[in-house]
N, C-alpha and C positions, 0 to 999 in steps of 0.2 A: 885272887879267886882260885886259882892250881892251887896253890899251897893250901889253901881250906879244903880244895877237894881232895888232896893226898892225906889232909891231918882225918879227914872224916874218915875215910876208906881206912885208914891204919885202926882208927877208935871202930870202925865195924867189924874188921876181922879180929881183934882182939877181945872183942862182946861175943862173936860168933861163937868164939876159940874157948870161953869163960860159959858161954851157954850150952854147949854142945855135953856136957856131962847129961842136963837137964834135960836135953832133948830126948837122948841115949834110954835114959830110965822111964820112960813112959812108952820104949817104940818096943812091943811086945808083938810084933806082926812082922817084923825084918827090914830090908831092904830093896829097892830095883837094882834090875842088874849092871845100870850105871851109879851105882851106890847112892843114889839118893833116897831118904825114907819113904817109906810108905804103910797107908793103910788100906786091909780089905774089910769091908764089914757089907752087910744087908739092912738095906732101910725099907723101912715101911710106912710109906705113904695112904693116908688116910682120911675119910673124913666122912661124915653125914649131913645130909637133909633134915628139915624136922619141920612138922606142924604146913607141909604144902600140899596148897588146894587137890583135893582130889579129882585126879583128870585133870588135872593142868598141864599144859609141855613143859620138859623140864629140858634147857638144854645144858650143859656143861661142860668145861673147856680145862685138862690139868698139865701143868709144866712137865715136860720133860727133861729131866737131866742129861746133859750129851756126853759124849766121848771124843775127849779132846787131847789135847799136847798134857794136860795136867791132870786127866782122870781117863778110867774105863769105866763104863757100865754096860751093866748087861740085864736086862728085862726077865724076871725069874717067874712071875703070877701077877694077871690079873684079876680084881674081882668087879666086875660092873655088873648092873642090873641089866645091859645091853650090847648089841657088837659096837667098837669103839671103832673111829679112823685117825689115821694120824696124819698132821700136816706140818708144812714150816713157814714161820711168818717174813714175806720177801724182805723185810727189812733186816730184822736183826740174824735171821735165819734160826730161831729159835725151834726148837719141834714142841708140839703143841698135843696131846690125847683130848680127842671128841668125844661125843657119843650128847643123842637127847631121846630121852624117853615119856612116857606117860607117870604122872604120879598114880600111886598106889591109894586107897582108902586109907591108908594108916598114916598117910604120909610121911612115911620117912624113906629115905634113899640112901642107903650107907655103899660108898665104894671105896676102892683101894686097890693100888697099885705097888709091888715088891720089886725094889732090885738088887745087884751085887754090882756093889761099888768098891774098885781098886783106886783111891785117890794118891797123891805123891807132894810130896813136901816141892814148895816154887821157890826158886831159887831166882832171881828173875836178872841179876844185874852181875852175872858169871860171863855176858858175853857170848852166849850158845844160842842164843834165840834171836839174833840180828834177821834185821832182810827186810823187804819192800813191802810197803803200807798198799793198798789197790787203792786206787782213786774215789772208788764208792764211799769204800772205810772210812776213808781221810774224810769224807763230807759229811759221811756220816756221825762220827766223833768228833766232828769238829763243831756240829750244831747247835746250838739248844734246846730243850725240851720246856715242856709250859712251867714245870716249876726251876727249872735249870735255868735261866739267862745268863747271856754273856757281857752285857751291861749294866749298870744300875748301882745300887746302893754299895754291894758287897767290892767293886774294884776301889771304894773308897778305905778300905780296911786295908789296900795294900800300899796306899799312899804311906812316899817317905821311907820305905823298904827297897834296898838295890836288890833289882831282880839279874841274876846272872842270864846270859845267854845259853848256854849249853843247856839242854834239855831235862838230863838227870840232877844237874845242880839247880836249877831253876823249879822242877818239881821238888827236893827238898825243902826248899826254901818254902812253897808253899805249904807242904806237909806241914812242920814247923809251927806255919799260921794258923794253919785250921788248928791244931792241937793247942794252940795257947786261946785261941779264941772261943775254941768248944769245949763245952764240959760235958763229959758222959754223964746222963741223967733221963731217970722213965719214972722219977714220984713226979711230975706235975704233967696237965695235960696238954697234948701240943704236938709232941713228938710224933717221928716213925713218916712223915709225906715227902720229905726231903723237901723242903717248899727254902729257895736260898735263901727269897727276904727275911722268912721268917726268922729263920735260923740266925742268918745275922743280927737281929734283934733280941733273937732271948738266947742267945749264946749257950744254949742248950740242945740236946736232944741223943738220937743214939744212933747205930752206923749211916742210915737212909742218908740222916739228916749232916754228918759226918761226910760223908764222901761226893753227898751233892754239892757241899760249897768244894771242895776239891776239884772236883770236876767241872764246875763251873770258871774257877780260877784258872787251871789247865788249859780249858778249848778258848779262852779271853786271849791268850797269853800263844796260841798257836798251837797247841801240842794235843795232839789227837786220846781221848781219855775215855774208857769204856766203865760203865756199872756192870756190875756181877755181883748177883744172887741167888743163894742156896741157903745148907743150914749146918749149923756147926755141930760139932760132935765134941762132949767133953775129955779131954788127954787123958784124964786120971779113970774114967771107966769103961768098960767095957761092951757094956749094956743097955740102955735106958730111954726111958722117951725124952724128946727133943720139945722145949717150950714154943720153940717158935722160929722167926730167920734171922740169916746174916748177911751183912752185903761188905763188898770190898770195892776198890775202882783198880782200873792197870791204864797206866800211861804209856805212850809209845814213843820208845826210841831208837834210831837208826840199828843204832850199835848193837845192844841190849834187847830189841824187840819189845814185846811187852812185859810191862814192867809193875807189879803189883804194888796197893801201898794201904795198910791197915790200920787207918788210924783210930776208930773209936779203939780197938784195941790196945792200939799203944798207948791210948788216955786214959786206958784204964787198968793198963801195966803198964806203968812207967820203964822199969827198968828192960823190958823188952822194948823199948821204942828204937833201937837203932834196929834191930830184926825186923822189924815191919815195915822198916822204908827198902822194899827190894825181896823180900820172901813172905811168904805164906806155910804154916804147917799144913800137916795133910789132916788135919783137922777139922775137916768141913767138905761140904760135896756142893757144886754149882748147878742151878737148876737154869737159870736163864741171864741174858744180857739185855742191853737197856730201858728205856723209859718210854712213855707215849704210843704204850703195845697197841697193834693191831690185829687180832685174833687171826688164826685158819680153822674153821671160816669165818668171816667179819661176826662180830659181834653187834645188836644194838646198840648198848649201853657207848658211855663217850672210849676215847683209848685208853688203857690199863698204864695208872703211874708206874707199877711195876707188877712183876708177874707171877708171884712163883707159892700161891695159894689157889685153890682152886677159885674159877671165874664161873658164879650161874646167873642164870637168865630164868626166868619164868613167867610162862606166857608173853614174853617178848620182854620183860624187864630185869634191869639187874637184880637181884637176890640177896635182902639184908644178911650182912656176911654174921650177925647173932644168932640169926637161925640156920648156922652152916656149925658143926661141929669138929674139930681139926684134932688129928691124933697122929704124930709124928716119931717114931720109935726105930732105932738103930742096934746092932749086936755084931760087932767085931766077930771076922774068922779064925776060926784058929789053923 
């Protein structure tokens, strides 16, 4: 198992070394000053109401992007129809933008939020980000979530497979499985809840659904494994609106800390799949971390599979997300 994991690591830096032209010619924004790349651009977060009762409450709840080891942000304009509070949710610690108003006669409620985002390319398995799990973490990541399990159909998929010990080999190894057993796919319907049974059965779907069986496999198997989601920004442009989200997972190890792994990506660039077990481009900004959210301040409605669209309530019910309109648009600095 050494000698796999030396033949591997030679076959990554040698992709890295074969990729790095590729990287080079899209990074139009520079570098950090520990020379890893990065990008700064402004996103614009967006969205409307439409067709709600007039004089209804309207409450509403939107992700905040944080400021972490792999990004800055900075809060540029808000626009709300009200004063907003901001809270963080005690689990994941996510920060969370309030605010609930009266609907208007016209019913519509358009708000929106601007920031400036410095993101940076993850490098995750350099060795620089080692150190201690806290004990919440560990219980935390180590859990499951209602469509997460850590038993059931899906450890049947690993039968007959030697799982290595060490952490980063053993994550491989899963990665690997997910990618042979999932196909990237959004023409049938089904996708995008991350729900594992399912997935294990139609062997479909797209990153949700991707990195729940990952993560699921992960906390089975001992190794503490976080969801993270935000939204990608295309390499090749500068400007443009954004369709929709992206999610990734990061596994924790001793050595390495945490440790990122992209696999609908890599299934859907193959020849990038050694880059995604262990780095992330700066090609995306993160809005929140895991599953089974609990609002600040609680919410009605049940807990949020995941987070990072706006959440309403009206008149104390959730809010059909077809009458919520989403406009999501990005522009690099220069």
């Amino acid at each position: 198992m050494r000698d796999e994991s030396i033949n591997r690591l030679l076959v990554g830096v040698l992709f890295i070394l074969s990729f790095a032209p590729a990287v080079a010619a899209v990074e139009k924004d520079g570098q950090r000053s520990d020379g890893n790349p990065m990008r700064k651009f402004q996103f614009e977060y967006q969205a409307a109401l439409a067709d709600v009762p007039a004089g209804a409450k309207v409450r509403v709840w939107l992700p905040v992007p944080p400021t972490n080891e792999h990004q800055t942000v900075e809060l540029i304009k808000q626009e709300l129809p009200t004063k907003a509070q901001t809270g963080t949710d005690p689990v994941y610690r996510n920060k969370i933008l309030y605010f609930e108003t009266e609907a208007p006669a016209s019913g519509k409620i358009p708000f929106g939020v601007t920031y400036l985002v410095e993101r940076q390319e993850v490098r995750g398995l350099d060795g620089k980000a080692g150190g201690r799990l806290s004990a919440t973490d560990r219980r935390v990541f180590l859990s499951p979530n209602k469509k997460v399990p850590l038993s059931g159909k899906q450890l049947d998929l690993l039968q007959g497979i030697d799982l290595p010990r060490t952490t980063v080999d053993l994550a491989r190894v899963l990665y690997d499985r997910v990618d042979a057993h999932v196909k990237y796919d959004k023409s049938r319907p089904g996708y995008g809840n991350g729900d594992v049974n399912w997935v294990c059965d139609s062997r479909f779907g797209n990153c949700t659904d991707f990195h729940s069986l990952f993560i699921s496999w992960a906390r089975a198997k001992g190794v503490p494994t976080r969801f993270e989601i935000g939204f990608p920004l295309p390499p090749e442009k500068t400007e443009g609106k954004i369709a929709g989200y992206h999610c990734w997972a990061l596994f924790y190890d001793k050595m390495n800390g945490w440790v990122p792994v992209d696999i609908s990506e890599a299934d859907k660039h193959p020849t990038l799949k050694e880059y995604y077990f262990g780095n992330l481009t700066k090609d995306r900004v993160a809005f929140t971390t895991g599953r089974d959210l609990e609002l600040v301040p609680p919410q009605n409605g049940p807990p949020l599979n995941y987070f990072v669209y706006p959440y309403v309530e009206v008149d104390g019910k959730p809010w059909p997300k077809r009458n919520t309109e989403l406009m999501f648009s990005f522009s690099d600095m220069r």
